[in-house]
Structures are given as structure tokens and as C-alpha cells.
KESEFI-548944 format. One record per residue: residue in one letter; x, y, z of N, C-alpha, C in turn. Coordinates in steps of 0.05 Angstrom, whole numbers, padded with zeros to 5 digits, always signed. Layout:
! residues N
aXYZXYZXYZ/...
! end
This chain:
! residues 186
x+00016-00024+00000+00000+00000+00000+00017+00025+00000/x+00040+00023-00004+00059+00050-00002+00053+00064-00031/x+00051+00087-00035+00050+00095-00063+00077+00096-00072/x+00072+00098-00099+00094+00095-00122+00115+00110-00116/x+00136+00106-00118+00160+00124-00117+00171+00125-00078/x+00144+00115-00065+00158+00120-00032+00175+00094-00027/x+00179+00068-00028+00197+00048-00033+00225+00063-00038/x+00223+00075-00067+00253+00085-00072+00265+00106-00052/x+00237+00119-00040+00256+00138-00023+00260+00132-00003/x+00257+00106+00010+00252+00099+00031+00287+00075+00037/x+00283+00068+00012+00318+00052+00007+00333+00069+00007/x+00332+00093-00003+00353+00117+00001+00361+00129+00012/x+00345+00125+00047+00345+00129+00065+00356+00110+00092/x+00362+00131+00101+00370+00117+00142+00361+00133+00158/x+00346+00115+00178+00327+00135+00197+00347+00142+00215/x+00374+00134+00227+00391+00143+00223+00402+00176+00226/x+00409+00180+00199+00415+00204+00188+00391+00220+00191/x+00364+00219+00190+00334+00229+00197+00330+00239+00215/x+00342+00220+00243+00337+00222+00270+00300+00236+00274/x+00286+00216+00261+00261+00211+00262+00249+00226+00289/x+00221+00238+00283+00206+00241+00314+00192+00223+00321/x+00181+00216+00350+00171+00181+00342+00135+00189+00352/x+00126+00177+00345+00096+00172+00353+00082+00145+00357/x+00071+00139+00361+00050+00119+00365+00027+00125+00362/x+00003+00101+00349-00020+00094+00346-00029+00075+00350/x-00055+00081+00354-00068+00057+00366-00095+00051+00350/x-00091+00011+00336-00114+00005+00320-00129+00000+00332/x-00154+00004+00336-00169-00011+00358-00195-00012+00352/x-00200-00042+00361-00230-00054+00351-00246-00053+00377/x-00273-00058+00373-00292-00056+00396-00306-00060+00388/x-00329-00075+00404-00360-00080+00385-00381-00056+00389/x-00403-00055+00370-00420-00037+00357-00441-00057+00352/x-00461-00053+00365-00486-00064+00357-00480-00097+00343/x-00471-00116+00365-00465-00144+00355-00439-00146+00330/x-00433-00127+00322-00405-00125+00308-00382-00114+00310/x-00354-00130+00306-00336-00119+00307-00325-00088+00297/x-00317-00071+00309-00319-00035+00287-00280-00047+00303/x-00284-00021+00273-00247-00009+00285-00252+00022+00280/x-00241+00035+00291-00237+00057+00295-00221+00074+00278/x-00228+00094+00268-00204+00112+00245-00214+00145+00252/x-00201+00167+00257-00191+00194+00261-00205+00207+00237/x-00217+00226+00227-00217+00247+00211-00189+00271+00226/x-00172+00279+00216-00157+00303+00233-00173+00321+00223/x-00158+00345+00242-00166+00369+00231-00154+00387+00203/x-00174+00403+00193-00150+00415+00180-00133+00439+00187/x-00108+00438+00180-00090+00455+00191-00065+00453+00169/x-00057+00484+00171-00029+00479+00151-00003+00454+00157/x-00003+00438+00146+00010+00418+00151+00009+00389+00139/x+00026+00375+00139+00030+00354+00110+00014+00330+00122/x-00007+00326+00134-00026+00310+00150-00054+00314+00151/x-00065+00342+00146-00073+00372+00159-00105+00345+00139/x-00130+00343+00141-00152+00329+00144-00151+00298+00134/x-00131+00289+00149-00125+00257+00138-00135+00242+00149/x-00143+00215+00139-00160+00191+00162-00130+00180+00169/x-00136+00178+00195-00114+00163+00211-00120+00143+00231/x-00104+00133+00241-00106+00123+00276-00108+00144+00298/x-00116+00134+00316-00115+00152+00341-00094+00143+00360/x-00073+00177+00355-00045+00169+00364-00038+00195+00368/x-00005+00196+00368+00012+00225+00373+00040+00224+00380/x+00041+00247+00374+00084+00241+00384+00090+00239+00410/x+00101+00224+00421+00108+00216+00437+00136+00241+00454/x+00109+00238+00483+00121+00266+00508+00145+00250+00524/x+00162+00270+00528+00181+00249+00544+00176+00239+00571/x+00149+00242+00584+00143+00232+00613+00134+00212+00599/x+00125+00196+00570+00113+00163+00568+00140+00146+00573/x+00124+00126+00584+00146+00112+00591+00160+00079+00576/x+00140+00085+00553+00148+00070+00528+00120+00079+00501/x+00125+00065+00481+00109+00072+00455+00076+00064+00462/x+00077+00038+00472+00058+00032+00475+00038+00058+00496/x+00050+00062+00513+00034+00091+00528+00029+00109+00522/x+00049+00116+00499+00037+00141+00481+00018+00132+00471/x+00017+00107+00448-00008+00099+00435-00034+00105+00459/x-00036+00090+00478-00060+00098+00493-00059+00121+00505/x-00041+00138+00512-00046+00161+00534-00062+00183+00504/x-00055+00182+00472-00055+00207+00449-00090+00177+00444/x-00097+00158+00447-00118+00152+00444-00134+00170+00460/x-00130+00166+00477-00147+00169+00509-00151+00208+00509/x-00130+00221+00505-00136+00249+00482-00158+00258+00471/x-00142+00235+00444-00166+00243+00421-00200+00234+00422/x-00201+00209+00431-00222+00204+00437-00231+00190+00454/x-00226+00197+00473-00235+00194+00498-00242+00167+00514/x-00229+00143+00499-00218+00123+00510-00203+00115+00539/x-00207+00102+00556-00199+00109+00572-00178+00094+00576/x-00140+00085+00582-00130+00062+00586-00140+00043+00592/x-00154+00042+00614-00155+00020+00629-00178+00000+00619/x-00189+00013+00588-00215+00002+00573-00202-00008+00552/x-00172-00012+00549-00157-00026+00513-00141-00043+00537/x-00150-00067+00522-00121-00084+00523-00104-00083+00491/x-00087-00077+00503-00061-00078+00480-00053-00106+00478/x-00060-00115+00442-00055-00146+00435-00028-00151+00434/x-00011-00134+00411+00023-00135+00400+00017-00103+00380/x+00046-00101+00384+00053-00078+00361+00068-00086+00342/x+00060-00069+00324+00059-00084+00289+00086-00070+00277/x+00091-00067+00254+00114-00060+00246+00112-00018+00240/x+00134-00015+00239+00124+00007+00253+00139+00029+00215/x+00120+00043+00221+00131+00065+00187+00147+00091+00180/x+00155+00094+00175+00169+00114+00173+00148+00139+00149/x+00152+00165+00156+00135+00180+00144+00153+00207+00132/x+00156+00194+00102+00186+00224+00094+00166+00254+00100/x+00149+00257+00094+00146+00282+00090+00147+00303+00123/x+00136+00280+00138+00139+00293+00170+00159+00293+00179/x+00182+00266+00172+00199+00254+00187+00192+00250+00213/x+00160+00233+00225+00158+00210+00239+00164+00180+00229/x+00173+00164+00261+00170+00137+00255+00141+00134+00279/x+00132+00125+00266+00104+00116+00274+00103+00085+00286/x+00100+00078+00307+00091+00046+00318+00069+00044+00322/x+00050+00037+00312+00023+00018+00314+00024-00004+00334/x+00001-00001+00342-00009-00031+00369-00032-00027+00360/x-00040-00056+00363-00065-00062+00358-00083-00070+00388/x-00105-00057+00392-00116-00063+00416-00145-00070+00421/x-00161-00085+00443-00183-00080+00436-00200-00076+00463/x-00224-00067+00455-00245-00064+00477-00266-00080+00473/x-00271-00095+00504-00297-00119+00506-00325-00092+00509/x-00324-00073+00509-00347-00056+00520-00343-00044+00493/x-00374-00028+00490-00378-00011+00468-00370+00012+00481/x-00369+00033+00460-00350+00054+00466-00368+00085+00459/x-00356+00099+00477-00375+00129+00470-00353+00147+00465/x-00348+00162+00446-00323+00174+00443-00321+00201+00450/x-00312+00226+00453-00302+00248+00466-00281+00252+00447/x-00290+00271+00437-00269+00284+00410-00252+00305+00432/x-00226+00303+00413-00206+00337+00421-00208+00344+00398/x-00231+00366+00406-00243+00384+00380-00215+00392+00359/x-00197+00406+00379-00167+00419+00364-00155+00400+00347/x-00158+00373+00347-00139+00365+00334-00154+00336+00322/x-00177+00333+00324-00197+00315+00312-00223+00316+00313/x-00233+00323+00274-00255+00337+00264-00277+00303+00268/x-00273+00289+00272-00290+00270+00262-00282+00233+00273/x-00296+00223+00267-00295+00186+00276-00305+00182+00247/x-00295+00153+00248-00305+00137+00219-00307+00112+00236/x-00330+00100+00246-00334+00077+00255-00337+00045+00229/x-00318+00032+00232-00312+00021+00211-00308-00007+00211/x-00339-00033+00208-00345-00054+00212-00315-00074+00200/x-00316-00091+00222-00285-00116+00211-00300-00125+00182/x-00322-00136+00177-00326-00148+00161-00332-00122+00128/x-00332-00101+00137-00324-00085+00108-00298-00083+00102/x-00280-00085+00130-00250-00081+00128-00240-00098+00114/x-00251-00130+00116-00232-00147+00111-00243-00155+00071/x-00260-00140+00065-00281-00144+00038-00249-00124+00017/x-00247-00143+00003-00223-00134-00014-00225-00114-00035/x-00259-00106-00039-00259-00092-00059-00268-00060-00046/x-00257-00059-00022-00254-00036-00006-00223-00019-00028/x-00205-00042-00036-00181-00028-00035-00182-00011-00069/x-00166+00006-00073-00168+00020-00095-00149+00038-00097/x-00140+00047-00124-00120+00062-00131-00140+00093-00141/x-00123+00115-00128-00138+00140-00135-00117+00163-00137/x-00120+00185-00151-00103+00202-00162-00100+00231-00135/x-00078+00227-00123-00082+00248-00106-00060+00266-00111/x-00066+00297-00101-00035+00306-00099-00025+00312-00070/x+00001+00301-00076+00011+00294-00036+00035+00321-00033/x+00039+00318-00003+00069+00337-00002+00097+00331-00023/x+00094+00309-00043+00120+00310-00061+00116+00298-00089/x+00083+00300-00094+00070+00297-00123+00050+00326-00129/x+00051+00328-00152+00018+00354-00154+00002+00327-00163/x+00001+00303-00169-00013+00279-00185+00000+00260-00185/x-00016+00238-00167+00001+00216-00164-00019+00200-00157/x-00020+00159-00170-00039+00159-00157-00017+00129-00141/x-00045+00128-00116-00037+00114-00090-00061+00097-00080/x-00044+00071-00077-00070+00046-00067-00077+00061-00045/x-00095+00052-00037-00118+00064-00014-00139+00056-00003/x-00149+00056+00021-00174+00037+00023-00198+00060+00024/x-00217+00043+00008-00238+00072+00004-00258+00059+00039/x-00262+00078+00052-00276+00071+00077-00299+00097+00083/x-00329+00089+00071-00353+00104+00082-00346+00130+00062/x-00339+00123+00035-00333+00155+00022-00293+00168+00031/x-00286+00162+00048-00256+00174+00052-00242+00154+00041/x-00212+00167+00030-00193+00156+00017-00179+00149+00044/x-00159+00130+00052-00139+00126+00061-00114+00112+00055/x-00101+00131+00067-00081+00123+00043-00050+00126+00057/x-00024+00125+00042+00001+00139+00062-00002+00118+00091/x+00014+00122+00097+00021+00103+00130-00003+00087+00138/x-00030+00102+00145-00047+00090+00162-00057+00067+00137/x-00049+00074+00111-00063+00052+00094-00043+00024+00095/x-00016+00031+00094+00002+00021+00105-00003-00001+00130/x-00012+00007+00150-00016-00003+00172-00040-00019+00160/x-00063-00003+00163-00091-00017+00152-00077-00048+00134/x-00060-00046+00115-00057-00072+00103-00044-00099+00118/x-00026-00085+00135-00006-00095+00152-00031-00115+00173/x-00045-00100+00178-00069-00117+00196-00094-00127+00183/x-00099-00127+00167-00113-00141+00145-00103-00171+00141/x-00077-00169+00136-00060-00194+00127-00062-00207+00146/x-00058-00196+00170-00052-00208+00196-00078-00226+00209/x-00099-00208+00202-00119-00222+00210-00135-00245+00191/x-00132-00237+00171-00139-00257+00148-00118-00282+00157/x-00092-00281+00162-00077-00302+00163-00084-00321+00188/x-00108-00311+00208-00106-00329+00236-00135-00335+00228/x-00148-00329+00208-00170-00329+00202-00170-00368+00188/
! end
């Protein structure tokens, strides 16, 4: 799911030489009316190479966390109002690197036995996309679409189309990363 041309820049790179900022996110499923949902971010918009993207619910990591996984829940628990002590954290997944921000991003995947009521941080997330396992894992979700990003004016990039939004860049990244994952224990 990486678009075209990020592979090459990604071999031509060392995170390294980057000295990356780090963040964490958190995938997280919970049931909704007898079905599995996962959860995905509308951001806000704001000048910046992210600025109304579907994402995970996450954030860069403050130096009082006391590892990734806490950021993932302390920037959940933030954005929408999740509470720790309501996610068990399963494993963390492989983690992405993002040229245009220069974050490395770690994903965990987590889940909640209780349905969930969410609490937006208005500042920095416009929206929820509540998003059934069984549309997630339906293959003809995925699709190639013409966008222009921080280092194309036109480019196009696999993506999962979810309720009308493109996703695409890292979180689509991830999204595939756990697709496979679950299809494979399936």
C-alpha cells in the first residue's frame, strides 16, 4: 500500500541520518451493535502535510511516556476519549516511517470488550469513521486514486476507500499490515 516512488525513497534512506520524531498509534477494535468496528480519526484541517487525513488515534510521543505503547494509549485516550484502562493492548505491528513529516510511527493493535462512547479533542480531531471488521476485511474496499501529496501535484496511490474517505500513506500502510494479519489467523 505504499504509493509509487515512496519504496525508492525509503531505500535511500536511514532513519539514522533522519533522526526521526517518534509517535505511536493505536488500532483498535470494539463492538458496535453485535459487530466488530475499528476505529479511524478524521484530523483536523490545519497547515501541515497531514492537515484532514484519516488516521489512527495516536501522537508524538512526550518524554514523561514511559514507552510507545503509552503514548499509543495516553494520544488515544486524548483524542477520543478512550480510557487506558478500557484497551487491552494485543502486540505492536511493524512500525513506518513517514518522509514528508519525518515520523517513525509504531502501531499496536488493541481492543475493547465494551462498546464505546467517544469524546473528541475538538483541536486536533474533526471526526470518527466507525468502521465494521467485516467491510474491512471485503477486498474490494481497496483501490488506486489520483491524489496530490506533499511530493507529487498527481500521483496515484493504493488506498482503502472507507464510508466515502480515501486512506491512504502510513495509516493505509498499517490498515494492510493488519488485514493480512488477520486474514492469516482467520
Amino acid at each position: 500500500m505504499a504509493p509509487i516512488g515512496r519504496m525508492d525513497i525509503l531505500e535511500k534512506l536511514t532513519l539514522d541520518m533522519q533522526s526521526p520524531k517518534r509517535a505511536a498509534v493505536m488500532m483498535l477494535f470494539y463492538p458496535k451493535q453485535g459487530e466488530t468496528h475499528l476505529v479511524l480519526i478524521v484530523r483536523n484541517s490545519y497547515p501541515g502535510v497531514h492537515s484532514s487525513q484519516i488516521a489512527f488515534p495516536g501522537g508524538k510521543v512526550e518524554l514523561f511516556d514511559k514507552n510507545l505503547q503509552e503514548t499509543a494509549l495516553r494520544e488515544t485516550e486524548e483524542e477520543i476519549g478512550v480510557k487506558k484502562h478500557q484497551i487491552e493492548v494485543i502486540r505492536a505491528f511493524t512500525e513506518v516511517y513517514i518522509p514528508p513529516s519525518n515520523f517513525l510511527v509504531s502501531p499496536f493493535l488493541g481492543i475493547c470488550d465494551a462498546s464505546l462512547e467517544f469524546s473528541l479533542q475538538e483541536d486536533e480531531v474533526a471526526g470518527i469513521i466507525e468502521f465494521p471488521l467485516k467491510d474491512f476485511l471485503n477486498d474490494e474496499i481497496i483501490v488506486t486514486r489520483r491524489l496530490k501529496t506533499s511530493y507529487s501535484v498527481a500521483i496515484d496511490v493504493p488506498a482503502f476507500l472507507v464510508k466515502e474517505h480515501i486512506v491512504w500513506g502510513a495509516t493505509a500502510m498499517m490498515l494492510s499490515e493488519l488485514k493480512d494479519t488477520i486474514k492469516g489467523v482467520m
